[in-house]
N, C-alpha and C positions, 0 to 999 in steps of 0.2 A: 271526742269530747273537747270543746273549746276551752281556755283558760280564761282567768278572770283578768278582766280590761286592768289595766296601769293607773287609772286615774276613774276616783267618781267625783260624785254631783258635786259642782262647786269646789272644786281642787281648785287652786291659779297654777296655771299651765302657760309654758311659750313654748308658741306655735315659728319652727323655724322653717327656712328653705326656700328656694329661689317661686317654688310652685303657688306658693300661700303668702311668701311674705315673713318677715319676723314683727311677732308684737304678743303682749302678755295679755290673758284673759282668763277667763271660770268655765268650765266645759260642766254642761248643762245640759246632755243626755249623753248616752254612749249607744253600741247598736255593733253587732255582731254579723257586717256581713262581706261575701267574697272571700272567705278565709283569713279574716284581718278585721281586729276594733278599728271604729270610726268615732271620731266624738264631735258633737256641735258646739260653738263656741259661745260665748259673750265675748265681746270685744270690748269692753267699756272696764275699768275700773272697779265701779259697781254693781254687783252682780242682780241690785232693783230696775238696773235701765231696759227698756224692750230692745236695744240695739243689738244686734247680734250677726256674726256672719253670716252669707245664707247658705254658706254646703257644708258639710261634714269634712274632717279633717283626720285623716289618718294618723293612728296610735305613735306609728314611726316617727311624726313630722311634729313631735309634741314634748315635752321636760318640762321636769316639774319646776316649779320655782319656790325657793326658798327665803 
């Protein structure tokens, strides 16, 4: 049985690490796969803009912001 992902829809999330880059955005699905959550991001501020990263981003590589 999987556990419940760290972060839902529209959390603001920073995405750290030399792989992805650091920068803050809204993760804006999540998806449960390879033995590890992934989540997809907004890159924007705004979480109305279409701009958005295009790969998923592992749970690990992700804090929250407060």
């Amino acid at each position: 049985m999987k556990e419940d992902p760290c972060f839902s829809e529209l959390n603001k999330v920073r995405v750290t690490g030399e792989e992805f880059g650091d920068f803050d955005g809204y993760e804006i699905a999540s998806m449960f796969k390879d033995e590890r959550w992934i989540h997809k991001m907004f890159i924007s501020e705004d979480p109305r803009t279409p701009e958005t990263l295009a790969n998923w981003i592992p749970e690990e590589f992700l804090e929250r912001v407060r």
